[in-house]
KOLROFI-262558 format. One record per residue: x, y, z of N, C-alpha, C in turn; residue number from 1. Coordinates in Angstrom, 3 decimals. Last residue first. Example, Ala and Ser with C-alpha at 12.3 -4.5 7.8 and 13.67 -1.06 7.14 Angstrom:
{rec {12.850 -2.250 7.080} {13.670 -1.060 7.140} {12.900 0.030 7.870} 2} {rec {13.190 -5.690 7.800} {12.300 -4.500 7.800} {13.200 -3.300 7.800} 1} 
//
This chain:
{rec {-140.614 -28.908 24.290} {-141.993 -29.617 24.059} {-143.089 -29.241 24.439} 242} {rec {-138.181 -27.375 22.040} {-138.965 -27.128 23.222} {-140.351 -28.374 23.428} 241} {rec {-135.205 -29.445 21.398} {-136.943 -28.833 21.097} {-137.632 -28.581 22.169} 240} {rec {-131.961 -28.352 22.530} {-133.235 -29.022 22.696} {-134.470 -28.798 22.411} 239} {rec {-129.625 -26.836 20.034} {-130.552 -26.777 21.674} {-132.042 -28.589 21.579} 238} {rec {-126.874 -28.885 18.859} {-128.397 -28.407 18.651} {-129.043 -27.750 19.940} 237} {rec {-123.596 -27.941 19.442} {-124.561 -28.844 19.645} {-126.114 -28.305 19.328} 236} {rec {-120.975 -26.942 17.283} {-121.933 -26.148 18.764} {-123.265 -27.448 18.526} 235} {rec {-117.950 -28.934 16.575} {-119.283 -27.924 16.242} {-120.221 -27.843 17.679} 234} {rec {-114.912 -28.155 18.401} {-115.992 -28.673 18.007} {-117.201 -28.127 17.731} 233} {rec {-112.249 -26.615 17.432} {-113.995 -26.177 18.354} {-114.310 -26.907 17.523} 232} {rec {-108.695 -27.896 17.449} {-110.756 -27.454 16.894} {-111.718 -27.451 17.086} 231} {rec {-107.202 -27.424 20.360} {-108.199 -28.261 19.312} {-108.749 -27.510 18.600} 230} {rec {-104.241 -25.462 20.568} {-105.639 -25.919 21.279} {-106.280 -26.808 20.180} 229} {rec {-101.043 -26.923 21.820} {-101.606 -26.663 20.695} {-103.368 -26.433 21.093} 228} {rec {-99.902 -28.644 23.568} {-100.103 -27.043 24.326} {-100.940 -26.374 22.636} 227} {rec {-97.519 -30.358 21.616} {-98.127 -30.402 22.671} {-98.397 -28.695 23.341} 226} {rec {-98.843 -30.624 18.079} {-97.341 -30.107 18.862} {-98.261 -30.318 20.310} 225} {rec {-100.688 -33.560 16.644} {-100.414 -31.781 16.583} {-99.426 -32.006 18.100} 224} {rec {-98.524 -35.527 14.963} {-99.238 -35.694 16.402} {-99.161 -33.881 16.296} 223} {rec {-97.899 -36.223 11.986} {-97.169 -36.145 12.362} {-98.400 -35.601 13.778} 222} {rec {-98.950 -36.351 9.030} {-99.179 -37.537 9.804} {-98.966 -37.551 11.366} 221} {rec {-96.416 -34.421 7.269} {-97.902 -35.138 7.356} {-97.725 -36.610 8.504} 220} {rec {-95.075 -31.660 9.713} {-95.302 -33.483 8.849} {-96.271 -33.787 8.363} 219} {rec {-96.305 -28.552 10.153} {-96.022 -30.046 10.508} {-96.110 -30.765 9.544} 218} {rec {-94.616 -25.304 9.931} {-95.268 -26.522 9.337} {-94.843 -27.959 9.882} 217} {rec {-92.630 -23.655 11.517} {-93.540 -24.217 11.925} {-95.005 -24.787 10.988} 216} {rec {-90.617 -22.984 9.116} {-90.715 -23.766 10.614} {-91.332 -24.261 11.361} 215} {rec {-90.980 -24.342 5.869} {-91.303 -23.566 6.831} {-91.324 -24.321 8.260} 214} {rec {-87.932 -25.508 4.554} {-89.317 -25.771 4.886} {-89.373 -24.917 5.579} 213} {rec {-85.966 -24.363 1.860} {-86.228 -24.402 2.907} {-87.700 -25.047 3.952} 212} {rec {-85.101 -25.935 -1.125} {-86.374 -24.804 -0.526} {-86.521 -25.247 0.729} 211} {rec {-82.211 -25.726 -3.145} {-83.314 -26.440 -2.253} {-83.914 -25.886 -1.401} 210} {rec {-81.250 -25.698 -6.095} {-81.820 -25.199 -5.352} {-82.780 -25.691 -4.344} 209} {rec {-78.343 -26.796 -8.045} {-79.765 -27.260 -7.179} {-80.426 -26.367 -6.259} 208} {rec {-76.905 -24.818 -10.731} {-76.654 -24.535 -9.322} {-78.444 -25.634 -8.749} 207} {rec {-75.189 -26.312 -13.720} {-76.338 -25.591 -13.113} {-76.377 -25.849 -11.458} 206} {rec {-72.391 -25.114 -14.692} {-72.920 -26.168 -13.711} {-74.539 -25.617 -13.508} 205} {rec {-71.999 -24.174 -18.355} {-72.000 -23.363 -16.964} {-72.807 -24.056 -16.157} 204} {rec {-69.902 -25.242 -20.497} {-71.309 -25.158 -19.906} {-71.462 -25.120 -18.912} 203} {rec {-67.782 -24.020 -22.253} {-67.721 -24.844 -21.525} {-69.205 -24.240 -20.909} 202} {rec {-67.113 -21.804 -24.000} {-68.026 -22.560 -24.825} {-68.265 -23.653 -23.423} 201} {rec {-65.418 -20.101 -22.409} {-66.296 -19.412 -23.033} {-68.004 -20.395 -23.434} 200} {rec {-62.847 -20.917 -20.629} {-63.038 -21.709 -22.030} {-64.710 -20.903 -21.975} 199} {rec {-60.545 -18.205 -19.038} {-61.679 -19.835 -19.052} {-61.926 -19.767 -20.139} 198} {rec {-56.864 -18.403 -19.610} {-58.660 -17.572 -19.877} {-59.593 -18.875 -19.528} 197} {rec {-54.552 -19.442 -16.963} {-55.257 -19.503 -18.184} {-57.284 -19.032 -18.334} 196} {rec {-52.434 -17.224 -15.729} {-53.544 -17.780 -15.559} {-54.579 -18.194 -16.732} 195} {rec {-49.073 -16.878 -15.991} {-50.434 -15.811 -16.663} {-51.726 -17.336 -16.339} 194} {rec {-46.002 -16.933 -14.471} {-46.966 -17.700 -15.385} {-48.478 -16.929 -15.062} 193} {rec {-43.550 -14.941 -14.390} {-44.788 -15.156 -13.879} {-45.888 -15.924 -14.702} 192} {rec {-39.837 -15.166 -14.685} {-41.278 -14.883 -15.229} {-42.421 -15.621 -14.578} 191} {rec {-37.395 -14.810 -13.293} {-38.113 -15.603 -12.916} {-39.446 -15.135 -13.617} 190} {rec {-33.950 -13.688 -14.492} {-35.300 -13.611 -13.767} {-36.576 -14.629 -14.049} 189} {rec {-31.009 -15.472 -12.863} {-31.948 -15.495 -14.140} {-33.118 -14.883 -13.683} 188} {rec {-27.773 -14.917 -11.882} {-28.964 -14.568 -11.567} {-29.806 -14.736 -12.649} 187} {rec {-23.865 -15.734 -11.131} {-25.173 -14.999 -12.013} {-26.634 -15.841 -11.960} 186} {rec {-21.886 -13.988 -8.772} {-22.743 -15.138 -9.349} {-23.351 -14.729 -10.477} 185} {rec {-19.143 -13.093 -6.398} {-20.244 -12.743 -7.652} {-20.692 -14.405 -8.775} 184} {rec {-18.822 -14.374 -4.180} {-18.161 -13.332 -4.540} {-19.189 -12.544 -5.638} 183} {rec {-19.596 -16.495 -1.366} {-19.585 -16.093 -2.875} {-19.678 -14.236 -3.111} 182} {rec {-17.908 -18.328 0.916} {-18.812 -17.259 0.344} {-18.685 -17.001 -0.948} 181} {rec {-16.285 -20.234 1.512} {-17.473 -20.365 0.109} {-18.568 -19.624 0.182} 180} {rec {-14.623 -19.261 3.698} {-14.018 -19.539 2.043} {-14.964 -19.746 0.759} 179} {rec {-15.365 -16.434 5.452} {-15.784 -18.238 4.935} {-15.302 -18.220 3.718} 178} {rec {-12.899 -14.911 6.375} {-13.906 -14.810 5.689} {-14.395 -15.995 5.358} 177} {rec {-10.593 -14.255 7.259} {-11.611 -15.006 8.325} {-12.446 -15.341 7.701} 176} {rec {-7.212 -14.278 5.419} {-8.922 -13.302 5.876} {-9.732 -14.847 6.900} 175} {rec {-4.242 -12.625 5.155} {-5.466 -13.697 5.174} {-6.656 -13.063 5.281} 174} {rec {-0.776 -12.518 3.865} {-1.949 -11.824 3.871} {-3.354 -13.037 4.082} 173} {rec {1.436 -12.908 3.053} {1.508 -12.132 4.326} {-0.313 -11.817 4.577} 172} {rec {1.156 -12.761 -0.264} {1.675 -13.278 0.934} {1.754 -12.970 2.029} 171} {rec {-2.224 -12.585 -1.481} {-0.640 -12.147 -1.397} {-0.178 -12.463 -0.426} 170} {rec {-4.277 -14.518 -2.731} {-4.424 -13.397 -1.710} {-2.949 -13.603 -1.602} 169} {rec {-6.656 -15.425 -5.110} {-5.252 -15.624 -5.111} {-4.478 -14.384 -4.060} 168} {rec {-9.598 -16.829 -5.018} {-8.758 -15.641 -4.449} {-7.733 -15.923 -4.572} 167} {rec {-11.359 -18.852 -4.063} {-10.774 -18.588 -5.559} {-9.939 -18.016 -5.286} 166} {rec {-12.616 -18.337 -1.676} {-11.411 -19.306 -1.868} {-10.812 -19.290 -3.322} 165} {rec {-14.594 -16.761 -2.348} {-14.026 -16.331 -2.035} {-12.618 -17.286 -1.815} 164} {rec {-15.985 -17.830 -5.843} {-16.108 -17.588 -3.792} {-14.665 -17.236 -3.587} 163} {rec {-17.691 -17.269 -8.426} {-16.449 -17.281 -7.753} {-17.121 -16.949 -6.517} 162} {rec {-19.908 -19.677 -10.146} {-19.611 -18.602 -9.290} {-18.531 -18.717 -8.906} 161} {rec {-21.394 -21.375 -12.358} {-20.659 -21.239 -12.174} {-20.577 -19.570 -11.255} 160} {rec {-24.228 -21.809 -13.202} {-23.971 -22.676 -12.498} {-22.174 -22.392 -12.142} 159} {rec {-24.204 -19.930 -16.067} {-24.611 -20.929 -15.530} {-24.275 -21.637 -14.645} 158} {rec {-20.739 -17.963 -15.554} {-22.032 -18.631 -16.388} {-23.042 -19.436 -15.604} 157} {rec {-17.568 -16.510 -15.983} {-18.609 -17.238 -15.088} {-20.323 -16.814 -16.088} 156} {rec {-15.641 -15.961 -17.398} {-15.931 -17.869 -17.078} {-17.401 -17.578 -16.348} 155} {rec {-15.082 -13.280 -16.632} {-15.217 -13.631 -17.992} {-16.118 -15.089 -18.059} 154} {rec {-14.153 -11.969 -14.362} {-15.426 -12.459 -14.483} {-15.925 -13.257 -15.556} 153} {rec {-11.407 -11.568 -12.476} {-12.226 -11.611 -13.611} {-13.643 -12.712 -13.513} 152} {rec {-10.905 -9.071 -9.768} {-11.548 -10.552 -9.816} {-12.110 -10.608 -10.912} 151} {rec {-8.452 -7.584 -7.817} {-9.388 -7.976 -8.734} {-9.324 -9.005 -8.871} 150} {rec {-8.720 -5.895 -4.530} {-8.314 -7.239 -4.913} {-9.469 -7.343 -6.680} 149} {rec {-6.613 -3.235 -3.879} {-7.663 -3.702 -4.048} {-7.528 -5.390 -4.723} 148} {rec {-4.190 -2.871 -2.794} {-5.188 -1.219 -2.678} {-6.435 -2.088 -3.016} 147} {rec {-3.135 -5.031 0.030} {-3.685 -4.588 -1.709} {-4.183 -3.332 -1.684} 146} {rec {-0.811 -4.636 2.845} {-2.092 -3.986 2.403} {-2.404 -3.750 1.053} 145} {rec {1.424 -4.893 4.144} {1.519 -5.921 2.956} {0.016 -5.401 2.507} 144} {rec {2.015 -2.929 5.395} {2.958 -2.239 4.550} {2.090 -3.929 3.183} 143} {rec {0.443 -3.119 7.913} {0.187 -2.433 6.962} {1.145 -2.661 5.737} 142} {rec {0.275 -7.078 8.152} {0.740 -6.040 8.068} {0.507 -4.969 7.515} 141} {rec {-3.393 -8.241 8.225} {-1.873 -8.281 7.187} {-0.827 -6.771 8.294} 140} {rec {-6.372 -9.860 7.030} {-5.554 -9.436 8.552} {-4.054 -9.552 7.491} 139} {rec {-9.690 -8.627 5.861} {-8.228 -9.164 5.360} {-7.127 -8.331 7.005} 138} {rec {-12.772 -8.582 3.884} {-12.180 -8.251 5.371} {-10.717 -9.134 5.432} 137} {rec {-13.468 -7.045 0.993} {-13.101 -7.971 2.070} {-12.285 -7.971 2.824} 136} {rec {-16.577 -5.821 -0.504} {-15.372 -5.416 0.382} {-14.914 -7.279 1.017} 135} {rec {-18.731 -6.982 -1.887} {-17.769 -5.676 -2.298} {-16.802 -5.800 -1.502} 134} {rec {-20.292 -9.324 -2.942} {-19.334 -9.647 -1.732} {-18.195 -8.125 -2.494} 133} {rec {-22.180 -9.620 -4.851} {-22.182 -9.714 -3.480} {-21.359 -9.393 -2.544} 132} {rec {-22.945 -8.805 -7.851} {-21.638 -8.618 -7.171} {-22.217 -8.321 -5.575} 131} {rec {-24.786 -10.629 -10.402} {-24.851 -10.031 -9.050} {-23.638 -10.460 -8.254} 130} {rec {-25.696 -9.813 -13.380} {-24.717 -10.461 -12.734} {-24.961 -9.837 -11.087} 129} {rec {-28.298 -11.881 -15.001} {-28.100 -10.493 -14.226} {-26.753 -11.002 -13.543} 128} {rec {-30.192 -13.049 -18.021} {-29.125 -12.959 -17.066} {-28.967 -11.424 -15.977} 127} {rec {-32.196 -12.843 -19.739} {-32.766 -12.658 -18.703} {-31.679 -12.704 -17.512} 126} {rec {-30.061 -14.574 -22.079} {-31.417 -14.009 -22.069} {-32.234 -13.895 -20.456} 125} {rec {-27.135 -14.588 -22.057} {-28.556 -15.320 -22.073} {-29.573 -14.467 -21.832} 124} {rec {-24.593 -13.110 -21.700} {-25.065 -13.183 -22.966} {-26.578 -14.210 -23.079} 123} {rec {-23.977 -13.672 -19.321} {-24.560 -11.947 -19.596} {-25.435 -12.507 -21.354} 122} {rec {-22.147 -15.308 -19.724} {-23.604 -16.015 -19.402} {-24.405 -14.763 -19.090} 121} {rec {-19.718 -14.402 -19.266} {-20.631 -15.061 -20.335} {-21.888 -15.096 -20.390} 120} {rec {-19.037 -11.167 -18.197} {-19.231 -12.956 -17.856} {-20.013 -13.236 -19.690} 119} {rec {-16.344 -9.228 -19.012} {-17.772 -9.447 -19.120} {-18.290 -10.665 -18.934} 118} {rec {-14.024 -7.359 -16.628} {-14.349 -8.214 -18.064} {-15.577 -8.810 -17.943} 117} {rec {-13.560 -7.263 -13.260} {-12.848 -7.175 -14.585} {-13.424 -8.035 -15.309} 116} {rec {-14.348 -5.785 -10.212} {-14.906 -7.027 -10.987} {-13.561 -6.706 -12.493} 115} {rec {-12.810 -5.566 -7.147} {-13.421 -4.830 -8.635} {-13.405 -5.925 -9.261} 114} {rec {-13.437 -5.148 -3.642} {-13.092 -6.505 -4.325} {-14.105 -5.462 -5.320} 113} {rec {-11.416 -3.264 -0.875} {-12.013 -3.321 -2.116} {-12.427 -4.770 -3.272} 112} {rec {-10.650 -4.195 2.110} {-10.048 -4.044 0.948} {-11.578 -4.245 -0.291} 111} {rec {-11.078 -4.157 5.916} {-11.827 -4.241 4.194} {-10.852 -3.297 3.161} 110} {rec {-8.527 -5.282 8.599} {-9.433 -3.733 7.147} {-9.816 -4.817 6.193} 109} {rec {-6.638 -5.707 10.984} {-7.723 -6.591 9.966} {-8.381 -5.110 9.397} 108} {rec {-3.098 -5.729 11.297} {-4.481 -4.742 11.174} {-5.402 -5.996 10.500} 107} {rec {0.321 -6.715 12.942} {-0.862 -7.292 11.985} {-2.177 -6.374 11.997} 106} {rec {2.639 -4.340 13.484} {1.876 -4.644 13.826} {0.032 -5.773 12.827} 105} {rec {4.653 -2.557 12.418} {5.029 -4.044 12.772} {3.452 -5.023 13.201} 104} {rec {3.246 -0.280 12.285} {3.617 -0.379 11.351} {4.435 -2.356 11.241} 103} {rec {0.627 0.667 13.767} {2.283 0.797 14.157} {2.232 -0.498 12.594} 102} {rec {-1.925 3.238 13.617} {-0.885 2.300 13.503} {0.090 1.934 13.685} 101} {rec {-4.515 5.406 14.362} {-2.905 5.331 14.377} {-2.965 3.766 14.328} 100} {rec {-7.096 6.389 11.957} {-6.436 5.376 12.986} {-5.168 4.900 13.314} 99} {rec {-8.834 9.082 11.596} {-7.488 8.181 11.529} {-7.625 7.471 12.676} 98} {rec {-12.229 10.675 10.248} {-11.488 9.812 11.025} {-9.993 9.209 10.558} 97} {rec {-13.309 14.029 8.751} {-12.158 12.533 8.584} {-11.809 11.819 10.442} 96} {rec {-15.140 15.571 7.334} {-14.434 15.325 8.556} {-13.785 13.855 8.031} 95} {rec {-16.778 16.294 5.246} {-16.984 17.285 6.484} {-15.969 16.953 7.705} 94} {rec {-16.369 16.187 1.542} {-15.853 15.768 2.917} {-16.046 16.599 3.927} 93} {rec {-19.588 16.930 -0.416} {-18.171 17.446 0.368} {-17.743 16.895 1.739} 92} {rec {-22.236 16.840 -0.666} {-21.121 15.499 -0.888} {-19.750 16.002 -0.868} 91} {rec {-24.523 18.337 -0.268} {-23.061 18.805 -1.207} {-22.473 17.346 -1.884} 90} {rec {-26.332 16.672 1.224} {-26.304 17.710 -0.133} {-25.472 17.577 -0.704} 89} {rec {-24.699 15.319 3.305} {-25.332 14.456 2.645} {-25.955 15.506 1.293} 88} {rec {-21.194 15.573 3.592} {-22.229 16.640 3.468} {-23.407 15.989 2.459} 87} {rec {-19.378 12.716 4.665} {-19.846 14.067 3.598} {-21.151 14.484 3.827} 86} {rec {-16.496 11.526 6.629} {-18.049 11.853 6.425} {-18.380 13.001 5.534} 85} {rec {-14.437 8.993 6.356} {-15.044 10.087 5.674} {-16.416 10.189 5.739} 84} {rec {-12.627 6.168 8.482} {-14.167 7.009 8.285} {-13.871 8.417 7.542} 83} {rec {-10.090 5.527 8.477} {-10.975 4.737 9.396} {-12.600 4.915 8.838} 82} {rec {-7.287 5.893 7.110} {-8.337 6.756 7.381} {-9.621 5.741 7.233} 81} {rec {-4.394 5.343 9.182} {-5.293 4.743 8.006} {-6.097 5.926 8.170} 80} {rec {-0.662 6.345 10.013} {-2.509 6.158 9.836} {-2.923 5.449 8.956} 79} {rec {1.801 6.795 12.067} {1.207 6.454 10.242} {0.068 6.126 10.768} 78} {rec {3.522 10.530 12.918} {2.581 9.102 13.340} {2.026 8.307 12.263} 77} {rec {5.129 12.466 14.740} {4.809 12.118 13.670} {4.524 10.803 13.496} 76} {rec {5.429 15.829 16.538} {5.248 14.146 16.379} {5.078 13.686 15.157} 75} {rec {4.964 18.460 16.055} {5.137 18.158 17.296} {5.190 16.455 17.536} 74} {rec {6.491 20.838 13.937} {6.133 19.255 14.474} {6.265 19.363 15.904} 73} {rec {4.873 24.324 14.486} {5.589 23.235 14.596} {5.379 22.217 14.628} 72} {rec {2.620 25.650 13.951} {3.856 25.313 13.050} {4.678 24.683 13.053} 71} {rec {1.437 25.375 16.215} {1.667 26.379 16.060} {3.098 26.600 14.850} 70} {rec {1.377 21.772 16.279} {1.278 22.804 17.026} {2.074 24.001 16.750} 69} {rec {1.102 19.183 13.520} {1.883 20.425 14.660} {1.380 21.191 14.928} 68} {rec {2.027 15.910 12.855} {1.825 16.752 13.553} {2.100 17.852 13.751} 67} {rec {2.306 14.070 9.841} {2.724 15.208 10.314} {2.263 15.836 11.217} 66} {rec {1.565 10.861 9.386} {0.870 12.041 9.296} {1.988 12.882 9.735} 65} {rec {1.436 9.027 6.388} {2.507 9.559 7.178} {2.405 10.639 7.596} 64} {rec {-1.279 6.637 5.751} {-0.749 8.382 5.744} {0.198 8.527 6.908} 63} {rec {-1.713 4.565 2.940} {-1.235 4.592 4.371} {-0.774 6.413 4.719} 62} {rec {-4.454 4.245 1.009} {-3.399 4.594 0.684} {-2.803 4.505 2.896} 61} {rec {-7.010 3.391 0.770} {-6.292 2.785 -0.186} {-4.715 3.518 0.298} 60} {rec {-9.288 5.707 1.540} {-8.700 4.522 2.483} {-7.679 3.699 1.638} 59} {rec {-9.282 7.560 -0.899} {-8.840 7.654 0.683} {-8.470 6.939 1.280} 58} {rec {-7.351 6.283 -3.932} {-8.862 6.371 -3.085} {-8.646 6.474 -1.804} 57} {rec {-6.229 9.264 -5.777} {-6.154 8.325 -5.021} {-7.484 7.710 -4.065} 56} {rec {-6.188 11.563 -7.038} {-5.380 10.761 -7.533} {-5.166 9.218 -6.504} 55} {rec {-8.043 13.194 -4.984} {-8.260 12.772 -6.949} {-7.387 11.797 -7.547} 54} {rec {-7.275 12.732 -2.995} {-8.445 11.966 -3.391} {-9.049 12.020 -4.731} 53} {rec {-5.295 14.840 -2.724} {-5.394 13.066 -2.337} {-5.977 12.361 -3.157} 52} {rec {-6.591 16.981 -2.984} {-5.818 16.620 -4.110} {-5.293 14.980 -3.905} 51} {rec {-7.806 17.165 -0.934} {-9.031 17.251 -2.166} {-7.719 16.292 -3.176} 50} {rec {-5.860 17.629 1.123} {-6.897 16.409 1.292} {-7.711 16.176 -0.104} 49} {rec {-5.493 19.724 0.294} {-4.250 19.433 0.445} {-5.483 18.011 0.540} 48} {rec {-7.935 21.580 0.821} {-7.544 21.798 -0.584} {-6.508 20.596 -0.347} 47} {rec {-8.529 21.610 3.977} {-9.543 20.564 2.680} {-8.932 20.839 1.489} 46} {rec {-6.011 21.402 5.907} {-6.665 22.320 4.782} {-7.004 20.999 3.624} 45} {rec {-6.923 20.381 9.260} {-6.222 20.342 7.558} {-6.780 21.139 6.828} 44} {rec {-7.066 19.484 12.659} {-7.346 19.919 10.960} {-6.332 20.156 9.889} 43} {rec {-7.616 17.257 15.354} {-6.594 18.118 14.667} {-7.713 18.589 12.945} 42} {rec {-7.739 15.946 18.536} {-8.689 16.371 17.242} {-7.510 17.534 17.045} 41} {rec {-7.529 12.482 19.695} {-6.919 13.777 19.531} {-7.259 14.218 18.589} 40} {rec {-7.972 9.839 22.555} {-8.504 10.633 20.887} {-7.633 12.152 20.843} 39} {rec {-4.994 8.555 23.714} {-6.504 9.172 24.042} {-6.925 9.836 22.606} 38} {rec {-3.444 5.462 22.678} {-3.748 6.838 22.438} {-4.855 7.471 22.889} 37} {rec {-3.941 2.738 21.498} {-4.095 2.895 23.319} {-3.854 4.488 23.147} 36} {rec {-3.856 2.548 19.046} {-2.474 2.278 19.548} {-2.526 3.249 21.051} 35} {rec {-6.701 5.560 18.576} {-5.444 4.001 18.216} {-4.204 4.158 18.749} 34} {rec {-6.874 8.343 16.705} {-7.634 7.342 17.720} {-6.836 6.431 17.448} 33} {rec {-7.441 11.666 15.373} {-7.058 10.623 15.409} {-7.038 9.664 16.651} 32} {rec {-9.917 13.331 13.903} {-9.242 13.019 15.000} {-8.872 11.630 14.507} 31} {rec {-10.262 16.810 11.927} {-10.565 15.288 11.904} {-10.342 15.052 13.527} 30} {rec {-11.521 19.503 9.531} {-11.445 18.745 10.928} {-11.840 17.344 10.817} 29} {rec {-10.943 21.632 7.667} {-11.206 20.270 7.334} {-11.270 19.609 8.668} 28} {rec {-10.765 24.714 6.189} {-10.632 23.844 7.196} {-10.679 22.439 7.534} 27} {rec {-12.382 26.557 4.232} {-11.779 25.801 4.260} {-10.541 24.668 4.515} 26} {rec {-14.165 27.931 5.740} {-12.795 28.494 5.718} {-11.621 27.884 4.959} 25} {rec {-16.026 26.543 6.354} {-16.785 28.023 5.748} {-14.813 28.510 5.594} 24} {rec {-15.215 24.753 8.613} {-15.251 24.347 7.297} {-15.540 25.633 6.231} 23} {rec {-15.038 26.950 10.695} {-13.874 26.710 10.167} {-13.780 25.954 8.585} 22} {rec {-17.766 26.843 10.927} {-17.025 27.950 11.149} {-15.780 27.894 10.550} 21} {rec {-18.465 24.485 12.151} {-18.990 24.712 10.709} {-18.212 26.020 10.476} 20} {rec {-16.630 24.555 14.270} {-16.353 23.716 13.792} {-16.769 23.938 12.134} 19} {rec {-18.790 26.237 15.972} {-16.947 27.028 15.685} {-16.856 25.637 14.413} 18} {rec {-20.759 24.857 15.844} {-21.092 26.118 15.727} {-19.455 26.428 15.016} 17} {rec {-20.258 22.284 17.346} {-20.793 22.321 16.004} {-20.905 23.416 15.188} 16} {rec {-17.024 21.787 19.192} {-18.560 22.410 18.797} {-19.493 22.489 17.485} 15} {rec {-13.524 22.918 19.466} {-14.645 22.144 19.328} {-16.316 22.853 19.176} 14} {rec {-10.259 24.192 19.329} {-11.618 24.574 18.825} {-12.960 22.998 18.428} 13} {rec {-7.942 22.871 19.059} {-8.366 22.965 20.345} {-10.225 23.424 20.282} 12} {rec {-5.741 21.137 16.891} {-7.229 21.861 16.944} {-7.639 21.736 18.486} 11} {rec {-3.232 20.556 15.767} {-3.984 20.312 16.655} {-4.664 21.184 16.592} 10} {rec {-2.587 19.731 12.078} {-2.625 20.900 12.805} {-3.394 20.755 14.104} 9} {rec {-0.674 17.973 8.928} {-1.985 18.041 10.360} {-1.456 19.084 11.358} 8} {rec {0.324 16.702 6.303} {0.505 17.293 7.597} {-0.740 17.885 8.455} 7} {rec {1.183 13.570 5.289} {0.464 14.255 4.968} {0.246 15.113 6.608} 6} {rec {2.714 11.425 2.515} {2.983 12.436 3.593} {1.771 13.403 3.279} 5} {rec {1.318 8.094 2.264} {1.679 9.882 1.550} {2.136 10.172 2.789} 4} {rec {2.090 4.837 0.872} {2.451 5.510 1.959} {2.540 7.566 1.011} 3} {rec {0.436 2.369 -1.010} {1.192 3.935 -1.036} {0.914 3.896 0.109} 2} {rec {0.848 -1.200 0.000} {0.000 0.000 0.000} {0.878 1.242 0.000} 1} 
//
């Protein structure tokens, strides 16, 4: 991994108020953290950081920082850069995290995983390539640190994926990573089968209809209900007078 030189200024000025104050100045405030160190907040001029990052990707590179107080070094220390935060509008860097390092020392970091060249199996009909596995997590000395790991793609097809044991990983260098994770695969979409039209000419069930009885109709034959009254009997003749 490039090693830059890159110089830094302690910052005593905290707050959200003084802090946006200084970015309006173009200022750049970070801190650095690591190697049992209490945190320490320092700045930069965002123009000296801009020009990094055109010719380079932030975390990809090791920084030989420069400390100083009132112009002066006051130390000098190697880093990573841990975290960039941007201005979710702008997308202008608002701050930078470092992480001191020692330089004998094994680090685990995500390294970049870039695809190279066109799979095959792009060439079927309904293919999709899907890149799973962007970053990988890797234990190494700084100095044995890839800027990135590529990975051709050309072979892969049908039933064929790279995992992560494919990897041809540099010496000094490992990862934890399950070996059959997969890296990038390829994907077919799945069309929706369409419900077939009913048939038009097919003859429509005729539905039985069955007629409720009324509730209180009796059976034929059936004993009138009990508490029911009789039928008045007919009224009897009077007696002839004689």
């Amino acid at each position: 991994m490039e090693q830059i030189e890159l110089s830094v200024e302690t910052r005593n000025i905290k707050g959200s108020g003084a802090v946006s104050r200084l970015r309006k100045k173009g200022i750049l405030p970070a801190v650095i953290y690591g190697e049992g160190d209490a945190p320490q907040t320092v700045q930069l001029a965002a123009k000296d950081f801009d020009k990094i990052i055109r010719h380079h990707e932030a975390a990809s590179v090791i920084y030989h920082l420069q400390i100083l107080e009132a112009g002066k070094k006051q130390k000098e220390l190697m880093a990573l850069i841990k975290e960039v935060q941007h201005d979710p509008v702008s997308d202008f860097v608002t701050h930078l995290d470092f992480l001191h390092i020692s330089m004998d020392k094994e680090i685990a970091i995500k390294v970049p995983v870039v695809l190279k060249g066109t799979a095959i199996g792009l060439k079927k009909e309904g293919s999709t390539l899907e890149h799973l596995l962007r970053e990988l997590e890797i234990i190494c000395l700084p100095k044995n640190i890839p800027n990135h790991f590529e990975v051709d793609v050309t072979k892969v097809d049908t039933h064929v994926s790279i995992h992560v044991r494919d990897l041809a990983l540099p010496q000094g260098v490992r990862t934890k990573v399950d070996p059959d994770a997969v890296i990038v695969t390829l994907t077919f979409a799945t069309r929706e089968v369409e419900a077939a039209p009913a048939d038009a000419s097919a003859p429509t069930p005729e539905l039985e209809v069955i007629k409720e009885k009324p509730k209180d109709a009796a059976a034929p034959g059936a004993a009138p209900a009990a508490g029911a009254k009789a039928a008045a009997a007919p009224a009897a003749k009077p007696d002839a007078k004689k």
